[in-house]
N, CA, C and O of each residue as an XYZ file, in Angstrom:
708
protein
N      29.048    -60.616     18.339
C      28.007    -59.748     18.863
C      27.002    -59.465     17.765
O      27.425    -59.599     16.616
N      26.074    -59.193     17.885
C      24.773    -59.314     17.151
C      24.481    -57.549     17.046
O      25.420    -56.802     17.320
N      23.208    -56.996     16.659
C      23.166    -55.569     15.983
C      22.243    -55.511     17.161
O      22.005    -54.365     17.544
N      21.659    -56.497     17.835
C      20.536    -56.407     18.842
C      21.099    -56.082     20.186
O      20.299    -55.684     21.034
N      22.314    -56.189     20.493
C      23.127    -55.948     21.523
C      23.052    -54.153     21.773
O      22.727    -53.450     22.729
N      23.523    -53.885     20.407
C      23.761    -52.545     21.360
C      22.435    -51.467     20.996
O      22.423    -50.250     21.181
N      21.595    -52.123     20.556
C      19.866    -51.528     19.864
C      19.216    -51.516     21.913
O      18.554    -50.643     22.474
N      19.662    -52.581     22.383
C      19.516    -52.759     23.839
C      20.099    -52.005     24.633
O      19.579    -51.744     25.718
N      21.058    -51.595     24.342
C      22.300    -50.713     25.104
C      21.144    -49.050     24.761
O      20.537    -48.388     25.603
N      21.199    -48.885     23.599
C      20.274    -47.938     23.294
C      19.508    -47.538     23.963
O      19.718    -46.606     24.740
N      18.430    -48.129     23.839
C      16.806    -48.002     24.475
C      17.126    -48.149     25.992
O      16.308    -47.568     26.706
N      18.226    -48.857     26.707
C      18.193    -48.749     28.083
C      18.770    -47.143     28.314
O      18.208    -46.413     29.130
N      19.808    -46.727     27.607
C      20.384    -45.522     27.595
C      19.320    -44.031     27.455
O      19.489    -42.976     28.065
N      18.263    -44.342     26.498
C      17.628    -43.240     26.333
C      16.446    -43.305     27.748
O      16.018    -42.244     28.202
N      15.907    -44.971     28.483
C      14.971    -44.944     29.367
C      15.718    -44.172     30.495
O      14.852    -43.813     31.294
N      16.942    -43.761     30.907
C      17.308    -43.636     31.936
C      17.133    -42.265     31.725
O      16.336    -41.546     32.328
N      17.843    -41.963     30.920
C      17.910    -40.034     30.611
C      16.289    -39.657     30.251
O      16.046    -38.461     30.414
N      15.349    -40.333     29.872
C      13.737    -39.768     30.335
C      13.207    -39.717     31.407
O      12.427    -38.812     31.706
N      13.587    -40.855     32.331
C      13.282    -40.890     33.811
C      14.175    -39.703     34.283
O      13.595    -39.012     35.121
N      15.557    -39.241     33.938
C      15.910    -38.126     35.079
C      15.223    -37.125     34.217
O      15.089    -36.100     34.885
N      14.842    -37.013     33.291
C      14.091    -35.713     32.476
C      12.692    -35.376     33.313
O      12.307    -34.281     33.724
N      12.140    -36.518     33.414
C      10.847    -36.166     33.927
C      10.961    -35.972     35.279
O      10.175    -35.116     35.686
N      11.910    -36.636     36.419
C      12.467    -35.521     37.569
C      12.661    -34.173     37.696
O      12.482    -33.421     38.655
N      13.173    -33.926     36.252
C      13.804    -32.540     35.989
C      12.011    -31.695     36.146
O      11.494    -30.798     36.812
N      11.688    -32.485     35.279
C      10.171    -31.505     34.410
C       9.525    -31.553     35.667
O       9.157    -30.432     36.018
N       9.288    -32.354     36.378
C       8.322    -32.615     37.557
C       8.536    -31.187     38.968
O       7.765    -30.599     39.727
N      10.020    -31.157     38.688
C      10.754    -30.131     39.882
C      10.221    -28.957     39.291
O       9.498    -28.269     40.011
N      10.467    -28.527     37.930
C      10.089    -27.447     37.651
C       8.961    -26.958     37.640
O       8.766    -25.745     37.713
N       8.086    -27.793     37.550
C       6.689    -27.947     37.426
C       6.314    -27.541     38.727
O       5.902    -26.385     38.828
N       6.382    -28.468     40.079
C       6.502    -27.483     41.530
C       6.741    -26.483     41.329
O       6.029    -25.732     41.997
N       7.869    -25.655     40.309
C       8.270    -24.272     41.087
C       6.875    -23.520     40.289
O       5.752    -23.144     40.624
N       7.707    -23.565     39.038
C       6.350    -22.692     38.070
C       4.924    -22.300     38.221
O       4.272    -21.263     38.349
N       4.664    -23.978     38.129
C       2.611    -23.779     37.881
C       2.289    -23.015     38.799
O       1.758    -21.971     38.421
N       2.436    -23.173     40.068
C       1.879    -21.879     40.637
C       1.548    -20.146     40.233
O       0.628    -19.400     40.568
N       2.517    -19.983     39.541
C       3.021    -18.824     38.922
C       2.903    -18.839     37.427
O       3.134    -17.863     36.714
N       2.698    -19.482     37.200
C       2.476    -19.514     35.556
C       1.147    -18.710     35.366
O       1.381    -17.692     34.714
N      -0.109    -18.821     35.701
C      -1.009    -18.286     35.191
C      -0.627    -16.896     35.845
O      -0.855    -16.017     35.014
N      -0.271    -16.519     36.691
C      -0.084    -14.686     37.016
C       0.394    -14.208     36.241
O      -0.105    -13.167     35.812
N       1.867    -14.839     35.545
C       2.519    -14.145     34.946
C       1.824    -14.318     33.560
O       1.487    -13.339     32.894
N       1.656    -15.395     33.219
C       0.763    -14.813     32.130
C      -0.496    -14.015     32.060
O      -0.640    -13.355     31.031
N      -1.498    -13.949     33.028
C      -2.043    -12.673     33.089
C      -1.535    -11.327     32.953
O      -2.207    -10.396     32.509
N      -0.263    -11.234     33.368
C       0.411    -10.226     33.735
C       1.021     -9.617     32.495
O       1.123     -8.397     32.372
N       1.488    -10.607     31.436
C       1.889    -10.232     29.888
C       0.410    -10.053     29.558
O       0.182     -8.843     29.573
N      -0.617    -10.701     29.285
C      -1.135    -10.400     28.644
C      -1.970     -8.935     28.795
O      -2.493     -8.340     27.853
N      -1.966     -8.446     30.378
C      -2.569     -7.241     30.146
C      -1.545     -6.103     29.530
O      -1.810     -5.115     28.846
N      -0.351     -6.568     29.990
C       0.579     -5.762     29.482
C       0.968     -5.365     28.320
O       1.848     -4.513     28.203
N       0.192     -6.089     26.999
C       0.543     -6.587     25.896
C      -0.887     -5.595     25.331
O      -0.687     -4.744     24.464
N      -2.049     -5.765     25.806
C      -2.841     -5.197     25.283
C      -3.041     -3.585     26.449
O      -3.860     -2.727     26.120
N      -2.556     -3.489     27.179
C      -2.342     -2.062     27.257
C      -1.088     -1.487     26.188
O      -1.091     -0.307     25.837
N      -0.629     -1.906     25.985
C       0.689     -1.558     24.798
C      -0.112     -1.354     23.733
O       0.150     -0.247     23.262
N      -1.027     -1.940     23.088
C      -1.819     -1.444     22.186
C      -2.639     -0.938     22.259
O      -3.222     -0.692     21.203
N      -3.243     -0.435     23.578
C      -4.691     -0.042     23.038
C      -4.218      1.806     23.874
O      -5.017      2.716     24.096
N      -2.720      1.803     24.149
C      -2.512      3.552     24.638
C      -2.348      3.910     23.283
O      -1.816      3.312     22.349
N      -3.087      5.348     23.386
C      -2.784      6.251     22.761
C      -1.491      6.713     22.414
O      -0.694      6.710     23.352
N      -0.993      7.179     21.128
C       0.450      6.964     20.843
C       0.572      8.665     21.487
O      -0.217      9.544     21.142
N       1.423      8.831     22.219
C       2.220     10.073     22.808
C       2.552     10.755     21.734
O       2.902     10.174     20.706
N       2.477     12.244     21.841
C       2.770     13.060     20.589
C       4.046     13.231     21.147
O       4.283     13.296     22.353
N       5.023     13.316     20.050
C       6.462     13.598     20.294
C       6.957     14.421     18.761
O       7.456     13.983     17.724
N       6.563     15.749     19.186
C       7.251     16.911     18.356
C       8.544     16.543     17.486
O       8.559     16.840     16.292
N       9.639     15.890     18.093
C      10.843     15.803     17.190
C      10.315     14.538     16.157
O      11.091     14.368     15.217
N       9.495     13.904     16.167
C       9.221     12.948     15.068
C       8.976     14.012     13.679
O       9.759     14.054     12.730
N       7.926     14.707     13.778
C       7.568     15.778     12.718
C       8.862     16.872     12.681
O       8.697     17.877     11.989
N       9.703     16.765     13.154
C      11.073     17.952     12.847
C      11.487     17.564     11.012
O      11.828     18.210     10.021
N      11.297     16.610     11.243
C      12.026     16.244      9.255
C      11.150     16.895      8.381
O      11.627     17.231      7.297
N       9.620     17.227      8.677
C       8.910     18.371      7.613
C       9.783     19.815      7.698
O       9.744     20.583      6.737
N      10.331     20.040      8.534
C      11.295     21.729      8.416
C      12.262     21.182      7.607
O      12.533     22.187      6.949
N      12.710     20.644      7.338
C      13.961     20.375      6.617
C      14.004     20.109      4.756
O      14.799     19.959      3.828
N      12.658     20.178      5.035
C      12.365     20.117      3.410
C      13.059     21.591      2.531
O      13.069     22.684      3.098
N      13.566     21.425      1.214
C      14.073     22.772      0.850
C      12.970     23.539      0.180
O      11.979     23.157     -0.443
N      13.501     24.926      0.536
C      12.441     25.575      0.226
C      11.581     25.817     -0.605
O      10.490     26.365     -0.454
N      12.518     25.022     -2.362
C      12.037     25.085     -3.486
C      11.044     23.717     -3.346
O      10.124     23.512     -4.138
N      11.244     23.160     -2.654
C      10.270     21.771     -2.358
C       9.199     21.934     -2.173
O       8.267     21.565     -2.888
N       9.155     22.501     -1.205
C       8.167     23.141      0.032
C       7.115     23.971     -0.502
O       5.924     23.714     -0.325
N       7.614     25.136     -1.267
C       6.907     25.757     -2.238
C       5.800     25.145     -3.772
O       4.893     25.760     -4.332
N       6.294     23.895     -4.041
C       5.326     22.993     -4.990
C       4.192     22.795     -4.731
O       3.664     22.329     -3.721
N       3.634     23.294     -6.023
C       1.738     22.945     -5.707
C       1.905     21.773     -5.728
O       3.034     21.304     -5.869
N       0.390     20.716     -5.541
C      -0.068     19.462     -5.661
C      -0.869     20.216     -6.882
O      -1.714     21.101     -6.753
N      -0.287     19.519     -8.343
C      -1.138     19.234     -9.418
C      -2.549     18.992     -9.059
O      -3.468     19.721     -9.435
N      -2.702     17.869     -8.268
C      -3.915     17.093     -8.472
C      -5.164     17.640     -7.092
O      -6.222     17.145     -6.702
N      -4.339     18.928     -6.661
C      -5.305     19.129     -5.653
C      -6.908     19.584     -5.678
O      -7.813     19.615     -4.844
N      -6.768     19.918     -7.084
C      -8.496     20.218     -7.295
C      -9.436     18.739     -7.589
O     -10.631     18.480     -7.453
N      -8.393     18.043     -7.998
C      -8.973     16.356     -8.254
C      -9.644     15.746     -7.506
O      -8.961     15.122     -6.694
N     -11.119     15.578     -7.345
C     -11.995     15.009     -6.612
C     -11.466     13.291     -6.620
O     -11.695     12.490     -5.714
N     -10.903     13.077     -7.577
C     -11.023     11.246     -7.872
C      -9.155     11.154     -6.912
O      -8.875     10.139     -6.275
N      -8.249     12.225     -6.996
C      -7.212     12.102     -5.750
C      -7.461     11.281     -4.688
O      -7.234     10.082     -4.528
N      -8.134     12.387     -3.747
C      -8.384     11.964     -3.153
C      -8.445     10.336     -2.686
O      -7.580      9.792     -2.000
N      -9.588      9.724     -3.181
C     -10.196      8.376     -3.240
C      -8.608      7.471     -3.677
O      -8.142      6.605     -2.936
N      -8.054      7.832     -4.810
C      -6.871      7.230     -5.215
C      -5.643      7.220     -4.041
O      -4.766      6.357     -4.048
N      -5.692      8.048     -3.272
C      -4.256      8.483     -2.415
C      -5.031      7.428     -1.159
O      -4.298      6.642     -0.559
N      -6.234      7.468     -0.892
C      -6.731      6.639      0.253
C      -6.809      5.112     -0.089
O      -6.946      4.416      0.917
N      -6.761      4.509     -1.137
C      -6.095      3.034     -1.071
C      -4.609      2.821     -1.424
O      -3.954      1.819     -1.140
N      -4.025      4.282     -2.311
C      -2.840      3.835     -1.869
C      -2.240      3.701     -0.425
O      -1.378      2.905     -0.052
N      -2.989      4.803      0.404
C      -2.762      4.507      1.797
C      -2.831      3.614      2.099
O      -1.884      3.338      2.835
N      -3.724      2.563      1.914
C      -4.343      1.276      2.863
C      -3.103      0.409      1.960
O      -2.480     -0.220      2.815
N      -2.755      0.246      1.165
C      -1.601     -0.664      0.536
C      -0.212     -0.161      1.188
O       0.529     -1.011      1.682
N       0.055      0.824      1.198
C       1.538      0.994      1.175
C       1.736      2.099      3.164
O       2.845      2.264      3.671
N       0.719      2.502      3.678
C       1.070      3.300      4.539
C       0.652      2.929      6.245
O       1.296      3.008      7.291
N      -0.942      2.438      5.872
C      -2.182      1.955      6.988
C      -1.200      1.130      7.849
O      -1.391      1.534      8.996
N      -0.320      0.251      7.870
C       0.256     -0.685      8.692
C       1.525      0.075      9.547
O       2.228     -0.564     10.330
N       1.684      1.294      9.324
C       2.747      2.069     10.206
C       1.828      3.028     10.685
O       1.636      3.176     11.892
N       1.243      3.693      9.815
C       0.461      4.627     10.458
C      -0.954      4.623     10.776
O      -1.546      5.641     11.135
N      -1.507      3.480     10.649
C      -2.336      3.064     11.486
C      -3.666      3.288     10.855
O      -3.779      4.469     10.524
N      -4.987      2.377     10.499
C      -5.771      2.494      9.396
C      -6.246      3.985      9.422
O      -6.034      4.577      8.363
N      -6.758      4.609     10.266
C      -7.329      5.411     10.733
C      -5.826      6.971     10.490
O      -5.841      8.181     10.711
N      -5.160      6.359     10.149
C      -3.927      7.349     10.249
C      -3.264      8.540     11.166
O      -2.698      9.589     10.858
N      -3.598      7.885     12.507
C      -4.050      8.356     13.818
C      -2.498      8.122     14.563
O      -2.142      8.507     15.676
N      -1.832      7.463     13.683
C      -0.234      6.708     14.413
C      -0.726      4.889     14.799
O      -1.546      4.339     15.534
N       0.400      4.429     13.745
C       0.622      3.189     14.338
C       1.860      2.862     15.049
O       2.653      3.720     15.437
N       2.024      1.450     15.231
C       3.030      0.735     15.950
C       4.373      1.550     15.471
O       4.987      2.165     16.343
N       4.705      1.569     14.535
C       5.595      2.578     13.722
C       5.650      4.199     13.377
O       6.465      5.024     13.792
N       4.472      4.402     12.444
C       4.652      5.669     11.965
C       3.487      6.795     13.059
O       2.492      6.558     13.744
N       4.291      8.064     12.732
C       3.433      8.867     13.424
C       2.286      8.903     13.091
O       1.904      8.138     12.206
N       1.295      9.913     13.779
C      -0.155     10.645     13.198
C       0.162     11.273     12.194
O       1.312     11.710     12.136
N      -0.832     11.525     11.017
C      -0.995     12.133     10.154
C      -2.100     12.876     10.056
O      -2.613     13.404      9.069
N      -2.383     12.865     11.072
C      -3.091     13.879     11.219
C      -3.067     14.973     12.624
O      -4.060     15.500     13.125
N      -2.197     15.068     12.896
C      -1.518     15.801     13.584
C      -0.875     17.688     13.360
O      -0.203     18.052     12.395
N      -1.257     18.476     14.363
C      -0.997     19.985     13.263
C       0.287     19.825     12.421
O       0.306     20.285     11.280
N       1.117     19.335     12.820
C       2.511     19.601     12.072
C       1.976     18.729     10.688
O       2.689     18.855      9.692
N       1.264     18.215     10.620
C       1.124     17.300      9.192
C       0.530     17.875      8.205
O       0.844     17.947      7.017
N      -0.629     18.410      8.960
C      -1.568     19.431      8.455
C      -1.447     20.302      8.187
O      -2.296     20.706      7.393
N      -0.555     21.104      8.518
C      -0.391     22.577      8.711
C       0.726     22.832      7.711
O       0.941     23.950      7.245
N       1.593     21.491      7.329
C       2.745     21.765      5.814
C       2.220     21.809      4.899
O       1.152     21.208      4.784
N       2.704     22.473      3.967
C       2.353     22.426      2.550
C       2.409     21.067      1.898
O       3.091     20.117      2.282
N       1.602     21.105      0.863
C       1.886     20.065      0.033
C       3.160     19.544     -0.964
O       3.276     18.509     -1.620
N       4.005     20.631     -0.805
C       5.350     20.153     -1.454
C       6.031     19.370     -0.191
O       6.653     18.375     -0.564
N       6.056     19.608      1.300
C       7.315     18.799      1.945
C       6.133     18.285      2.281
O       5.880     18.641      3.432
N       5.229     17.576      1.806
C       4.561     16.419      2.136
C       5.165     15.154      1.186
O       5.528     14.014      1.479
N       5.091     15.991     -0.253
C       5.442     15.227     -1.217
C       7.291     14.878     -1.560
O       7.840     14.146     -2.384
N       7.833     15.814     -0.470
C       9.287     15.214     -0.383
C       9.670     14.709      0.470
O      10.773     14.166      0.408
N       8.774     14.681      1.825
C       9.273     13.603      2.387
C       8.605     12.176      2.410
O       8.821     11.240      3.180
N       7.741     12.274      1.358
C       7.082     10.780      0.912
C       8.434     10.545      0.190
O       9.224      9.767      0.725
N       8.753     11.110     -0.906
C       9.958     11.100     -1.997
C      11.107     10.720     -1.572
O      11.752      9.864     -2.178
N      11.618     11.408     -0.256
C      12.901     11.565      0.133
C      12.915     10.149      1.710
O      13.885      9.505      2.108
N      11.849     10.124      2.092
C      11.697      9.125      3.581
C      12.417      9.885      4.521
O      13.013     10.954      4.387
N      12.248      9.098      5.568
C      13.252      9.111      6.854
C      13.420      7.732      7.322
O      12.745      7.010      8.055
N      14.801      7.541      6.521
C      15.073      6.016      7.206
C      15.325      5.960      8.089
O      14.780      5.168      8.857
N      16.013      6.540      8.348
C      16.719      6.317     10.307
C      15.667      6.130     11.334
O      15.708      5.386     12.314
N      14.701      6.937     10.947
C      13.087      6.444     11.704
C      12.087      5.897     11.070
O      10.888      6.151     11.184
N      12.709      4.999     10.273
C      11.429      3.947      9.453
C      10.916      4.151      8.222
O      10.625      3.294      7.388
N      10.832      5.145      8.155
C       9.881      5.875      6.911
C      10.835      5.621      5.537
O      11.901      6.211      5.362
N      10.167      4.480      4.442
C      10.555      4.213      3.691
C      10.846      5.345      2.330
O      10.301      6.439      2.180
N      11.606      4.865      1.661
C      11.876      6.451      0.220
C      10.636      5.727     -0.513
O      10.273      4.550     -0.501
N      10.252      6.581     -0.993
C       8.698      6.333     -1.850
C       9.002      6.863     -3.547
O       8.100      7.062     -4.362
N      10.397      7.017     -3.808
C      10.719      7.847     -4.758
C      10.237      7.098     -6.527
O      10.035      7.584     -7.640
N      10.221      5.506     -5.850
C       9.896      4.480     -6.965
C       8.527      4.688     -7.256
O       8.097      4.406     -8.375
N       7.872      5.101     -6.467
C       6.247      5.209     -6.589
C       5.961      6.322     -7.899
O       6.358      7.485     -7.826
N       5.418      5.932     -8.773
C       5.011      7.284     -9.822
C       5.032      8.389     -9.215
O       5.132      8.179     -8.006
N       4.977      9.712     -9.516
C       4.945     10.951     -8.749
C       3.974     11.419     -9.042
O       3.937     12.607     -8.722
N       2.257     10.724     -9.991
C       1.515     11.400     -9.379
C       0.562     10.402     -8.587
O      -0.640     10.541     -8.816
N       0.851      9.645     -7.896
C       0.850      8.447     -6.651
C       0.684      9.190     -5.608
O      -0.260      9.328     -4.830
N       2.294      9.913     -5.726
C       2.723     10.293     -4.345
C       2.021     11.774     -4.435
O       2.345     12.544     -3.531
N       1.155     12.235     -5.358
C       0.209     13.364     -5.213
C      -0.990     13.243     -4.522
O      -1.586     13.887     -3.659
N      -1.215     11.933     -5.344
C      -2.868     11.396     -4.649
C      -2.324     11.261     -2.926
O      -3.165     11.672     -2.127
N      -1.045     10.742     -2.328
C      -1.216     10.443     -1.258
C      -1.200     11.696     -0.449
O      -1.702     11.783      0.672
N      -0.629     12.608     -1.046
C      -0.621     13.907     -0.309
C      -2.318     14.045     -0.466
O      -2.999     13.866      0.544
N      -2.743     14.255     -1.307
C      -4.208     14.796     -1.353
C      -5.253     14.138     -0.215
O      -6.054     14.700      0.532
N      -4.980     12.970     -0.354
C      -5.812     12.228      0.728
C      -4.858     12.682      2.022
O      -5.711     12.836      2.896
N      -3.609     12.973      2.616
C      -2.994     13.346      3.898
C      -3.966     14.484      4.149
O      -4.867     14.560      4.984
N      -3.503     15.495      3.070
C      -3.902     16.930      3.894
C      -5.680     16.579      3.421
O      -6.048     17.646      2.928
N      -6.603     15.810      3.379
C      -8.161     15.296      3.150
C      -8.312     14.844      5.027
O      -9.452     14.678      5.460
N      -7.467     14.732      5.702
C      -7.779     14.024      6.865
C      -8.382     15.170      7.900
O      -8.048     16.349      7.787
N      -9.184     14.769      8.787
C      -9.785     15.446      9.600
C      -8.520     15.606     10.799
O      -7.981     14.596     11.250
N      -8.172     16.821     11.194
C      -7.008     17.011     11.773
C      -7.265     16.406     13.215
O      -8.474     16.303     13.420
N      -6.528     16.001     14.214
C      -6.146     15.562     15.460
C      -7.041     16.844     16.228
O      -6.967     18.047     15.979
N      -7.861     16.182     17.191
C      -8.618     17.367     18.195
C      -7.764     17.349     19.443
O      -6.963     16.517     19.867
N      -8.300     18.869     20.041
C      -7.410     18.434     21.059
C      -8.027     18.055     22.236
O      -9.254     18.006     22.159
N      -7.436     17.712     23.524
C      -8.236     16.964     24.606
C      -9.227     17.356     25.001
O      -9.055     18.534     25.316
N     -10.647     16.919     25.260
C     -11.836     17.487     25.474
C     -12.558     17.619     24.259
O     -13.736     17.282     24.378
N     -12.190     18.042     23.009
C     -12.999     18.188     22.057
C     -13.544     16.930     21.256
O     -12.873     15.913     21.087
N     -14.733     17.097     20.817
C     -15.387     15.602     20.463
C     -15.713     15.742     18.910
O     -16.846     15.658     18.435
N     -14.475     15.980     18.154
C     -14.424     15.527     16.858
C     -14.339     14.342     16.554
O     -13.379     13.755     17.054
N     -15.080     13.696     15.830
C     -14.895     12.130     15.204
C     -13.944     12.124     13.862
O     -14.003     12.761     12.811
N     -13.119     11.206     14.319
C     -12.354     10.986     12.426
C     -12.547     10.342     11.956
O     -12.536      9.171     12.336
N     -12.914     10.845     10.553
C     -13.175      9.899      9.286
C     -12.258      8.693      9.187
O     -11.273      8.729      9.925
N     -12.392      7.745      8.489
C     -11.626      6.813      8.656
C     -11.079      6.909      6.862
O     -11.939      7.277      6.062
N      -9.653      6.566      6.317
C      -9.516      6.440      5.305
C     -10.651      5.589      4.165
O     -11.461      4.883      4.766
N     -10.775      5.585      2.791
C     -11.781      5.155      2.070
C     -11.030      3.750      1.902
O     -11.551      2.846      1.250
């Protein structure tokens, strides 16, 4: 027997199993195409209504600012008279924060608003411990590696944000620098 024998056996073996393949593809093809473009209309509005709602305020997200200790809580921000803070805490934002909480810091896919009363309304020490301390269990990475006066500038630029209006009112927000 020769090497050409079963090179033949081959190629007849794979023509048969493409012909029932393309039976296969052809059947499915009846069922689907009809339906294929709905349903993909149908993800895709679904996909960009998922992004473009407004993120729902949900109170127990901001519960981990009460839990800060009190000696925490009580810490000035050094750098709060610092005009150049500011500016510094707003690209550390855009590096390390903008992609959870959203450029605008309004809530992203992940992290809450930050500008929200409960954000606003803490002091600058359990701002700066729960940058320090995180909340992993809900995403929020420990920031404790970050220099600590990093994690000042980022407080400075947090509580710098134009706070969350409420429905009806036509405040515009600044957008981070």
């Amino acid at each position: 027997m020769d090497g050409q024998w079963l090179g033949r056996i081959i190629a007849r073996i794979k023509r048969q199993r493409n012909r029932g393949m393309t039976k296969r593809m052809a059947h499915l093809n009846r069922i689907f195409k009809p339906h294929f473009f709905a349903m993909a209309f149908a993800l895709a509005v679904g996909v960009v209504a998922a992004q473009t709602s407004a993120p729902k305020h949900d109170a127990s997200i901001y519960a981990e600012l009460a839990k800060a200790p009190k000696k925490d809580a009580a810490r000035r921000n050094p750098l709060a008279k610092d005009p150049d803070a500011v500016a510094a805490g707003g690209k550390l934002f855009s590096q390390h924060c903008a992609e959870c909480h959203g450029d605008m810091a309004d809530g992203g896919k992940k992290g809450p608003s930050l500008r929200a009363d409960e954000v606003q309304q803490a002091t600058s020490g359990v701002l700066f411990w729960l940058l320090t301390n995180g909340v992993v269990r809900r995403g929020m990475p420990v920031w404790s590696k970050l220099p600590e006066p990093q994690r000042w500038q980022l407080v400075s630029f947090i509580k710098s944000l134009t706070p969350d209006t409420p429905p009806g009112a036509t405040d515009v927000k600044t957008p981070h620098p």
